[in-house]
VOPA-259089 format. One record per residue (C-alpha): x, y, z; residue in three letters. Coordinates in steps of 0.02 Angstrom, whole numbers, plus 50000, padded with zeros to 5 digits. Example, Ala and Ser with C-alpha at 12.3 -4.5 7.8 and 13.67 -1.06 7.14 Angstrom:
! VOPA-259089
506154977550390ALA;506844994750357SER;
***
This chain:
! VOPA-259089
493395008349055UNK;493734993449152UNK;495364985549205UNK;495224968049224UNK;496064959949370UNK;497654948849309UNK;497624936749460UNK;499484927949490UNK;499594920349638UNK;501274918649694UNK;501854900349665UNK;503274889249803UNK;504474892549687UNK;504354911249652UNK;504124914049866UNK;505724904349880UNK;506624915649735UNK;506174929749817UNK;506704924450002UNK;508114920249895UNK;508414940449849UNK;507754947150020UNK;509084957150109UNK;510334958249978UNK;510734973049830UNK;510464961449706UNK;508614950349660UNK;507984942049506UNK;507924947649321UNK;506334956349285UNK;505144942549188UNK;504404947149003UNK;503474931549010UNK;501774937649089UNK;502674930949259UNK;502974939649412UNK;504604941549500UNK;505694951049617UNK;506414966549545UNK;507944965949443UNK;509264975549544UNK;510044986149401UNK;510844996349526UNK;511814983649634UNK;513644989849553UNK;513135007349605UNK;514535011649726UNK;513615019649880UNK;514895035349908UNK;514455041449748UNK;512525037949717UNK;510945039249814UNK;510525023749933UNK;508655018949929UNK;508295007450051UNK;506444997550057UNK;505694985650184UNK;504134977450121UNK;503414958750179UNK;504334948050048UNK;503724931850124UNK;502214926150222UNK;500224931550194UNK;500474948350135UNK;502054946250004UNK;501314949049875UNK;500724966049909UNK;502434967349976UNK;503134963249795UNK;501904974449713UNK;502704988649825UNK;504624984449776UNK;504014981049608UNK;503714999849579UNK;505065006449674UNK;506294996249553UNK;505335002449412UNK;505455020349447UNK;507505017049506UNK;507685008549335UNK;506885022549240UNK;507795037649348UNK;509455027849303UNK;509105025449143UNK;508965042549109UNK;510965047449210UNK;510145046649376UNK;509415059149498UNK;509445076949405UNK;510495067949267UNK;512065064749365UNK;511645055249534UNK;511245036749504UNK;510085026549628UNK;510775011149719UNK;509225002849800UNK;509414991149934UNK;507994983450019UNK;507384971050162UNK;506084956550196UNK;505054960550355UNK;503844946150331UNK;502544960150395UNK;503244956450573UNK;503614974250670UNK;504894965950755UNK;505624960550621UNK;505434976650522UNK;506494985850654UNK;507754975150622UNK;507864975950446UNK;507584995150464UNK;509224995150586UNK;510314985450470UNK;510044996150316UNK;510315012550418UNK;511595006850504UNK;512514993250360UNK;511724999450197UNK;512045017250254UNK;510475024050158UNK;510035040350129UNK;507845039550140UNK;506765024750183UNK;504945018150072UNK;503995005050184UNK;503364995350252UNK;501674988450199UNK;500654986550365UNK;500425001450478UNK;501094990750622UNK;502784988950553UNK;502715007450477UNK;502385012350672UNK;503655001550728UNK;505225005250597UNK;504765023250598UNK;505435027750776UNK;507395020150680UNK;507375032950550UNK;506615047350662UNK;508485042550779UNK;509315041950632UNK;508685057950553UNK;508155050650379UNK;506595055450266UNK;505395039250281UNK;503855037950140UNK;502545023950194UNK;501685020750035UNK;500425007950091UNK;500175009450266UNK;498475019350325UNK;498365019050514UNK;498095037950556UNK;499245040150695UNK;500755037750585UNK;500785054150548UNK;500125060050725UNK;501525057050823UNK;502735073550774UNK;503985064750693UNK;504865077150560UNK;505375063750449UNK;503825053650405UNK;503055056250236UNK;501325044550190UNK;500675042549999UNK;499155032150028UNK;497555038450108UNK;497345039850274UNK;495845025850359UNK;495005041950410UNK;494715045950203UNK;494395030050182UNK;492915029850323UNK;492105044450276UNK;491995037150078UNK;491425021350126UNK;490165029250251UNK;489385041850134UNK;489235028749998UNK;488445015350126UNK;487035028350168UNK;486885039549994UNK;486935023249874UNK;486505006649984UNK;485435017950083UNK;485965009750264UNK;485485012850441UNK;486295000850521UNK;487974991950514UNK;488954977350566UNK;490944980050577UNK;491964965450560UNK;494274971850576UNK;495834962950574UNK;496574965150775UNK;497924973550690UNK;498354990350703UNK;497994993150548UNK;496014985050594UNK;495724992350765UNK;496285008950717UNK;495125007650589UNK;493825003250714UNK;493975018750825UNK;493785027850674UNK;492505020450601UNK;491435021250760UNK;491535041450792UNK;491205044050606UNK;489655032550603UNK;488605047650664UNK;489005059450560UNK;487995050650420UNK;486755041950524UNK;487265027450542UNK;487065016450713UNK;488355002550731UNK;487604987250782UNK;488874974350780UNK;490834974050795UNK;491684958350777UNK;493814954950764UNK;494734942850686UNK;496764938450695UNK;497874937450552UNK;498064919250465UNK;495994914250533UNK;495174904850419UNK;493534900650507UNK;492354918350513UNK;490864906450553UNK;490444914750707UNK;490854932750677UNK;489774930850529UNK;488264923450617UNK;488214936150780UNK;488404948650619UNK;487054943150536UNK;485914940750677UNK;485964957950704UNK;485134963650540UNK;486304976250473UNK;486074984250318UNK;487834985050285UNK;489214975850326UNK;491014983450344UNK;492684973550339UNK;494414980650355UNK;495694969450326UNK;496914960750204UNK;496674948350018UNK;496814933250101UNK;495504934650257UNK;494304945450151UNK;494114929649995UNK;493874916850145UNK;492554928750215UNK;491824932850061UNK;491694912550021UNK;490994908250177UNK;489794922150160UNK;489224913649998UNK;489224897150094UNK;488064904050219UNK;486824913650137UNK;487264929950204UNK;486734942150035UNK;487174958650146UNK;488154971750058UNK;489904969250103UNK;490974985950089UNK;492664988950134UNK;494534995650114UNK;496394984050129UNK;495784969050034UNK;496274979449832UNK;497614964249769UNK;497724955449635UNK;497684940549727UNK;495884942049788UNK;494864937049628UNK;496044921749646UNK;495964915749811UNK;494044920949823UNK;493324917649638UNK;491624922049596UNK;491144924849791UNK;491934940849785UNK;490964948749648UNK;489714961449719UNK;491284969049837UNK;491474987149868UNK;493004993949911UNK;493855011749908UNK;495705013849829UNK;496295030349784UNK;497215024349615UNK;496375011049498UNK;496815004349325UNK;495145005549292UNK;495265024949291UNK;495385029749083UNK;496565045949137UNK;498245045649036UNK;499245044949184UNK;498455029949251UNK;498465019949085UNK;500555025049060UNK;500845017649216UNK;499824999549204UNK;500444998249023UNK;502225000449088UNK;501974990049265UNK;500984975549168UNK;502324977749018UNK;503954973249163UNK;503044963349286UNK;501624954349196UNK;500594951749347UNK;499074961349425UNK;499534976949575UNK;498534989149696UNK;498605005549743UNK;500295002549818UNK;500964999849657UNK;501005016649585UNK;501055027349750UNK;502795017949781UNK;503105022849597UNK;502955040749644UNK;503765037649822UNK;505405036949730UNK;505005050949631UNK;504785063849749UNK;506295058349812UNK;507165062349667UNK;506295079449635UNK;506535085349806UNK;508795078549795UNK;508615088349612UNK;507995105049708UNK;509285102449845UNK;510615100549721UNK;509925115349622UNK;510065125249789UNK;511755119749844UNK;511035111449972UNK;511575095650063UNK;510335082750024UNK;511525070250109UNK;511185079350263UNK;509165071550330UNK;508645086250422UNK;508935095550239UNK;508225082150126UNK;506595080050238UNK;506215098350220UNK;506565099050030UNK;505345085350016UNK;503835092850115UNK;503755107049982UNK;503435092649856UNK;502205099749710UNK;502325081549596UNK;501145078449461UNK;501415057749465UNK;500525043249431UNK;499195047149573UNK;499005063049523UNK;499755080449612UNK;500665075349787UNK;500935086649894UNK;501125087650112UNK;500345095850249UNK;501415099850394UNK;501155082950461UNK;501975072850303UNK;500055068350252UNK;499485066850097UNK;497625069750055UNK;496555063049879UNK;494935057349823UNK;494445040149823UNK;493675031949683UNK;492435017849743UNK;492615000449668UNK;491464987449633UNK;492104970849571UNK;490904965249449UNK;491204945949355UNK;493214948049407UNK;493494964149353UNK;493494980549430UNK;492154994649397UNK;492095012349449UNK;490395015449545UNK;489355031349483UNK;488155036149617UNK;
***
């Protein structure tokens, strides 16, 4: 079954509506009109003493906000629904408050500060990139509150022996290895040409990619880098291509990968282009027909016919009217195995107002979601199988090989 991609991009008016609802408890209405929107805050009357307090930091503005919506999109939805139904274990409503980090780490720790210390939450989903994940991590590992990154990859996130760090999104490392065995099984490749954002989220990528390349035989003969907000790949591309490469690999985000992508087209460069960062709606729009051919690995796709996947894109699609990633439902079960692990403390007896108590309840998470089962290892990580994506005439297609 395939899922076609509903590409909104994000007009003046709806960026400046939701800088509009950054930072506050309260956003915009939820649009019926095949619009997107920030997330109606149904819970902004919620008084704090007596309900849960959600806080989310996500990049609301700037190049990445609308994977930054996506995220908060899903964490109202699943707020909305758990209220809906008398809150957490029937009786504990959800007050969600949440923060713009413009996918700045500095910024993010900020943010992060002022809803610990202001908002007084009680957990933490966010951010989207790994280097503001890294960065507001280290304020709710002082402040002793459970933290779920739903988006953010880079590895060492969950390296670093902090107790309160939970990720539901695949790790670069799972990422690698699919993309690797695919480029050598399927394309048959060699050789490859690696072409990262200088982000953490990119380099760490690199390093990975690198080791792993010889485990399936493949020599790396190129490595090129690229900064955030580029638009000219001209020369990357050319020492790339000079080089031969069967395959070429690019980590990075929606907007870099369709100018890449175009000016691939533009120069004649027909090598397989294969990849992980770049699943948004937004990249069928920004790159049009020069991204068709593009590989990428996601571990959650609408394209998947499973029940579970096709309940949550009819609901999603039904609030928000606009095209998600993988972000989209793994911050849709972020919230929920928040609220089944407060529902076995409260069960218990136990404190789930108390972190160190809460973040222990939630590592014996068993949760059959919209990704599937989630569950932790003793590091907070969360393992699954990638599916491998072609998109094929705008729409995405699961590859058999």
């Amino acid at each position: 079954m395939k899922k076609k991609i509903i590409s909104v991009l994000l007009s003046a008016v709806v960026c400046a509506s939701l800088l509009a609802g950054c930072g506050s408890d309260s956003g915009q209405d939820k649009k019926d009109d095949g619009g997107s929107s920030t997330p109606a805050a149904d819970t902004a009357d919620v008084d704090g003493e007596d309900a849960f307090v959600l806080g989310a930091v996500a990049p609301l503005s700037g190049s990445s906000a609308v994977s930054g919506q996506v995220m908060l999109n899903a964490v109202q939805m699943a707020v909305d629904e758990i209220n809906e139904a008398g809150g957490i274990n029937g009786e504990l409503p959800i007050k969600l408050v949440y923060e713009d980090d413009e996918a700045v780490p500095a910024n993010s720790v900020t943010v992060t500060q002022k809803l610990v210390e202001q908002s007084k939450i009680n957990a933490l989903i966010g951010s989207v990139p790994s280097s503001c994940t890294l960065a507001n991590m280290e304020i709710t590992q002082k402040a002793k509150i459970p933290h779920i990154t739903s988006c953010s990859s880079n590895i060492t996130i969950t390296q670093q022996g902090n107790p309160y760090i939970y990720r539901m999104t695949a790790t670069d490392a799972t990422h690698a290895k699919t993309l690797l065995k695919y480029a050598t099984e399927a394309l048959g490749a060699k050789t490859c040409a690696m072409i990262n954002e200088s982000s953490d989220f990119g380099m760490g990528a690199y390093n990975i990619v690198e080791e792993a390349c010889a485990d399936y035989g493949l020599e790396m003969v190129a490595h090129e880098i690229y900064n955030s907000g580029d638009t000219d790949f001209s020369v990357q591309l050319t020492k790339m291509q000079q080089t031969g490469a069967d395959v070429f690999i690019l980590w990075g985000y929606y907007t870099e990968t369709a100018l890449i992508c175009q000016q691939m087209e533009q120069y004649g460069i027909d090598t397989p282009l294969i990849g992980t960062g770049y699943n948004s709606p937004e990249l069928t729009e920004l790159g049009g027909s020069a991204v068709d051919g593009l590989i990428l690995t996601t571990p959650f796709d609408a394209a998947d016919p499973a029940e579970k996947v096709q309940t949550f894109d009819k609901q999603y699609t039904e609030l928000y009217g606009a095209g998600y990633d993988q972000n989209a439902p793994q911050s849709y079960d972020a919230v929920y195995v928040l609220a089944d692990a407060v529902t076995r403390c409260m069960n218990d007896g136990a404190d789930w107002r108390d972190g160190d108590v809460l973040t222990e309840y939630i590592r014996q998470t068993e949760l059959d979601g919209a990704t599937g089962i989630t569950t932790f290892d003793e590091t907070g990580e969360m393992v699954k199988d990638l599916l491998v994506i072609e998109i094929e005439n705008g729409e995405h297609k699961i590859v058999e090989w």
